[in-house]
N, C-alpha and C positions, 0 to 999 in steps of 0.2 A: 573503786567498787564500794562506795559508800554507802554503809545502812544495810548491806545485805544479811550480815548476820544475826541470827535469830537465836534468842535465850540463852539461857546463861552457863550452862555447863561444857567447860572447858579443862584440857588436860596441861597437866605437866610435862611431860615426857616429850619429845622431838618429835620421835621416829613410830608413828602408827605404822602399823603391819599395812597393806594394799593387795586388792587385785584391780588391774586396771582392763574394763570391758571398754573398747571400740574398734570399729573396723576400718579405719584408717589407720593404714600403716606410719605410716611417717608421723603418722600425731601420738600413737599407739609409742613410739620410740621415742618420739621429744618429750612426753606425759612420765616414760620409764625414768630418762636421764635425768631431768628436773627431779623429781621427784628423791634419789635415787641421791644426788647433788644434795637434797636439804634434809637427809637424813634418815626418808622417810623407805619403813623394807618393803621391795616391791615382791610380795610373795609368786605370783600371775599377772601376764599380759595377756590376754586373748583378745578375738575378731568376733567370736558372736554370742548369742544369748544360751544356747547351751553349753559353749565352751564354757562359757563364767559358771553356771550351774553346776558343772562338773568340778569349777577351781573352787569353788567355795565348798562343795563336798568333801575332795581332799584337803582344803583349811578350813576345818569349821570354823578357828579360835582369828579370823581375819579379824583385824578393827575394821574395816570399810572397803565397800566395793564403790567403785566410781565406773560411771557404767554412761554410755551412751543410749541414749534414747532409741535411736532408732540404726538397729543393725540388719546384718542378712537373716532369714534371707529374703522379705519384701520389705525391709529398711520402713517399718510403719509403727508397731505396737511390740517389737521383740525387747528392747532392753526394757521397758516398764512393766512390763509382764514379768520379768525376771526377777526385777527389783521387788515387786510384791512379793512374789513366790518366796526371796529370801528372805523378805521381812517376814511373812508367816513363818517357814522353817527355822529362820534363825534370829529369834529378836534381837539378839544381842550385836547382827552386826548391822555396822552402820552402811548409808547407803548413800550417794552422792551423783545424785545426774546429772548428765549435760548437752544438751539441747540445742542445736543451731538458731531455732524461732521457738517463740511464745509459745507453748498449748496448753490452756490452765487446768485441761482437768484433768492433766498428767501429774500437775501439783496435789491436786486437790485426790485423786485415786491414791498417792503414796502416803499423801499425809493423813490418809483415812483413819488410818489405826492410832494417830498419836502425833504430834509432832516430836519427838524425839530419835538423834539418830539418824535425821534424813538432812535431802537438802536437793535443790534444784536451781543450776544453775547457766546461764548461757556461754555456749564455750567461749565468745568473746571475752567474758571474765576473764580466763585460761592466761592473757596475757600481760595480769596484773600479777607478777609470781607470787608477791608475798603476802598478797591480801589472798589470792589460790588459797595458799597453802595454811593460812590462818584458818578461812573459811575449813578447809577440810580437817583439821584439826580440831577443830572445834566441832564437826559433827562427830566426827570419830570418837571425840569425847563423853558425848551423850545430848548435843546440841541439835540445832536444823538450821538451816542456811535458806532463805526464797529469793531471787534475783529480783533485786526491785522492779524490774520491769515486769515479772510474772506479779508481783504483786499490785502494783498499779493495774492489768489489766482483772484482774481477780475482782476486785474493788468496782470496777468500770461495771462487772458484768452482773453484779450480786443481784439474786433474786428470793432471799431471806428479807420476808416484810418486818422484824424487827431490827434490822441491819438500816431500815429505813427512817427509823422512828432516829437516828441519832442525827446530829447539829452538822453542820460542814466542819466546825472546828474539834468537833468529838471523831467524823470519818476520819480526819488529816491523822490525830491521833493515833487512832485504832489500824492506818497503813502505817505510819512510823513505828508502830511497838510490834507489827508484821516484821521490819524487814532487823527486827532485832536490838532498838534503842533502849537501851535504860530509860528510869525515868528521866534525869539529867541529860541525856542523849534526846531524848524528847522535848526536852524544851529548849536546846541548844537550837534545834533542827527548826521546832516553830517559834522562836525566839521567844515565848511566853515562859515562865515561873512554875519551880517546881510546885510547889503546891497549886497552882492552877491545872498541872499534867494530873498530879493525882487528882485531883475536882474532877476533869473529863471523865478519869479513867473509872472510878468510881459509879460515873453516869452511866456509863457503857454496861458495865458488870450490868448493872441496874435495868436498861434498859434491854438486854440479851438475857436477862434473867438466870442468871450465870448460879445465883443460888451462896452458900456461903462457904465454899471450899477453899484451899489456901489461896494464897494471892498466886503466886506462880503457875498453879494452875488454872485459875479462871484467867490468867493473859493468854497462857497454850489456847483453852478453849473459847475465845474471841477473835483469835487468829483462827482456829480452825473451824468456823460457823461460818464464815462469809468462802473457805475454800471448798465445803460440803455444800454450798450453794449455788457454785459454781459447778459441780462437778458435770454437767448436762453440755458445756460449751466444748 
């Protein structure tokens, strides 16, 4: 699961609190025990979108809900609807989808409010345990998680005319600091020099007109201009 993870706030602690949303039983129970195994407290298990709504009522103080995309009862828009609703209700807790196929502007509708705290990923991940469970730690923490694959098709679909105006070796850039590289992770990935990543990065800021806020955040909001551009697919 390479490169999935995104920015930089990560915890100490093992064991994030959880409630786990999906309606698969059998995945619903191997998600409890893993989980459960590596430390992590599973407050709630439930099957659908207002079950979680109700479990996250009686836990407010959850670290992260990891929530299936699409549950009952017409398995189409209920766990992302859910997911929003807690991110407005509870900014505080964190939020982790998981998705059979692509849909980016399931990405792009969560990470509306902020990258922070989120994450979307394909359940295939599910059976890399320890990068899982990195991943979800690390959003729980205050981070976000994009499955490179949502992110590559994000990129594919962009329809931000200054998203345009950037080099192929600045786009390559601007997906690799998507799915979470440092800058040393960034030029690892495009075998170029760190001072040449910060060169791109810099161009980018520049030509997204990102303005002069801290560094950390104009990477969030570069990452998040090509997913608010997508959000129509």
């Amino acid at each position: 699961m390479e490169g999935v993870t995104v920015t930089s706030a990560d915890i100490d602690r093992n064991g994030p609190s959880v409630i786990i949303a999906e309606d698969s039983v059998l995945l619903r129970s191997g998600m409890v025990r893993l989980l459960e195994d590596a430390g992590v407290e599973v407050l709630a298990s439930v099957g659908d979108a207002e079950a979680l709504l109700r479990a996250v009522a009686e836990h407010p103080h959850v670290d992260l809900c990891l929530v299936d995309i699409r549950m009952p009862p017409t398995y189409s828009e209920e766990g992302i609807k859910a997911a929003v609703r807690i991110r407005e209700t509870h900014p505080d807790v964190a939020v982790l989808l998981l998705s059979q196929h692509v849909v980016s502007r399931y990405a792009a509708e969560l990470l509306g409010g902020g990258a922070f705290k989120v994450g979307y990923l394909l359940k295939d991940r599910v059976a890399d345990i320890e990068e899982f469970l990195d991943v979800l730690r690390r959003v729980a923490g205050g981070g976000a998680a994009i499955d490179p694959e949502v992110v590559t098709q994000l990129l594919s679909r962009r329809r931000d005319q200054a998203l345009e105006r950037l080099t192929p070796r600045e786009t390559e850039v601007l997906e690799v600091m998507a799915e979470g590289l440092n800058n040393a992770g960034i030029a690892d990935r495009l075998t170029i020099t760190e001072r040449a990543v910060e060169k791109h990065i810099r161009s980018i800021f520049l030509k997204l007109d990102l303005g002069q806020d801290d560094h950390d955040h104009r990477r969030v909001q570069a990452v998040l201009r090509y997913l608010r551009g997508s959000a129509e697919d």
